[in-house]
C-alpha positions in Angstrom: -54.0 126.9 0.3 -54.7 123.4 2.0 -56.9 123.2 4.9 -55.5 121.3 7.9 -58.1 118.5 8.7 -57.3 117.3 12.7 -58.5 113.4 13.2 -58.0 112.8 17.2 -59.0 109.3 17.2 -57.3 108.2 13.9 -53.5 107.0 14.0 -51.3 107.1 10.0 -49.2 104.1 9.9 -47.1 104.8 6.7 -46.5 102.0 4.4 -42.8 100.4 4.4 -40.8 100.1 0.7 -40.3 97.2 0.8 -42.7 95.5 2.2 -41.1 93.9 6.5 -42.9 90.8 5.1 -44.9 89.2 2.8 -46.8 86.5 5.5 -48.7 87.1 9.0 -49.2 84.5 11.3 -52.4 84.5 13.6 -51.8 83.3 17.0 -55.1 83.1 19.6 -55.6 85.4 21.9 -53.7 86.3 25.3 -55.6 85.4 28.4 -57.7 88.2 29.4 -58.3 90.0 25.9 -62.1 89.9 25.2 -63.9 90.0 22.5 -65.0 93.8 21.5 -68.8 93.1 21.8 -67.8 91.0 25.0 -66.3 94.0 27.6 -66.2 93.6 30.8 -68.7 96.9 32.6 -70.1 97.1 29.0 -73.9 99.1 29.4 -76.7 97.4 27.6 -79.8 99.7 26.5 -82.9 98.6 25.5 -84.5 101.3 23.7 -88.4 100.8 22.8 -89.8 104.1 21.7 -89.3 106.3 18.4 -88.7 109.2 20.3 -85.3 107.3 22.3 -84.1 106.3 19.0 -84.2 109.8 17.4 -82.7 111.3 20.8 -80.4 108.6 20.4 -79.4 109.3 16.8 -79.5 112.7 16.7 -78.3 114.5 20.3 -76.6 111.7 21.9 -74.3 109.9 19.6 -71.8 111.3 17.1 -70.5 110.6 13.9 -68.6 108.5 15.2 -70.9 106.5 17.2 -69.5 107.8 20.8 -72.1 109.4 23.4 -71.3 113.3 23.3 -73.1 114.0 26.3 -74.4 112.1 29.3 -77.9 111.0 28.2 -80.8 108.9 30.5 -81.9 105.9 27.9 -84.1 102.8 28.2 -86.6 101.1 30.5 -85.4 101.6 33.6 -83.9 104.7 32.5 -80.0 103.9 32.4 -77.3 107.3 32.4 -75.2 106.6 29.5 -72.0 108.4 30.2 -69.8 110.8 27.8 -67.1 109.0 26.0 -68.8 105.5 25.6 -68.7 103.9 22.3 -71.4 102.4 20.5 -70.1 98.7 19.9 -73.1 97.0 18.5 -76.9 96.8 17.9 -79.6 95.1 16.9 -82.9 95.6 15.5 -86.5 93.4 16.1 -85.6 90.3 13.5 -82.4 91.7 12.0 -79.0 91.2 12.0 -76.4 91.9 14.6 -74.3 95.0 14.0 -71.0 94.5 15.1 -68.0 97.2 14.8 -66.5 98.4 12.6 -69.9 97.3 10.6 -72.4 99.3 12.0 -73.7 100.6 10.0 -75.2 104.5 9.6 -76.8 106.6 12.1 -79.8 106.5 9.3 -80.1 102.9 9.1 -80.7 102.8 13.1 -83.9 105.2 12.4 -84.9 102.9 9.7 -84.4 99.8 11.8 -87.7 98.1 13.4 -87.7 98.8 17.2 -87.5 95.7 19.4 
């Protein structure tokens, strides 16, 4: 027997046969859309210690790099509300990590702190 699996945050856009097109134009932006690591009442966290990251990692974010439960971070401490999404981060020297490249919750313990 199959096991249901229930995905809340994923939508299935079948494919069409045939194909509505074989070409997509790109047109710029409308005014008012921002970039996704450029929101408007976006929360920025510095976090300096080992011990924030692993809280971080392992009781506040999901797999799916949302905050699960309200959680006090940084210096100053900052309340990081349920429901917020992690949209990017950066380690001491590294690379930016953007969505939907952002790597593993793994690679942020591995990361050097800033």
């Amino acid at each position: 027997e199959a096991t249901k699996v229930d995905f809340p945050e994923v939508s299935f856009y079948p494919a069409f046969d045939p194909p509505i097109s074989s070409a997509v134009k790109l047109l710029p932006a409308n005014r008012g859309a921002f970039d996704r690591w450029n929101i408007p009442n976006a929360v920025t966290v510095k976090v300096g210690t080992l011990a924030e990251m692993k809280f971080l990692t392992h009781e506040v974010l999901n797999n799916f790099m949302r905050v699960q439960e309200d959680a006090g971070l940084g210096e100053p401490e900052y309340v990081v509300r349920q429901g917020l999404q992690l949209i990017s981060w950066k380690p001491r020297g590294g690379r930016l990590h953007v969505t939907p490249f952002l790597g593993s919750k793994k690679e942020m313990m591995n990361a050097i702190l800033p």
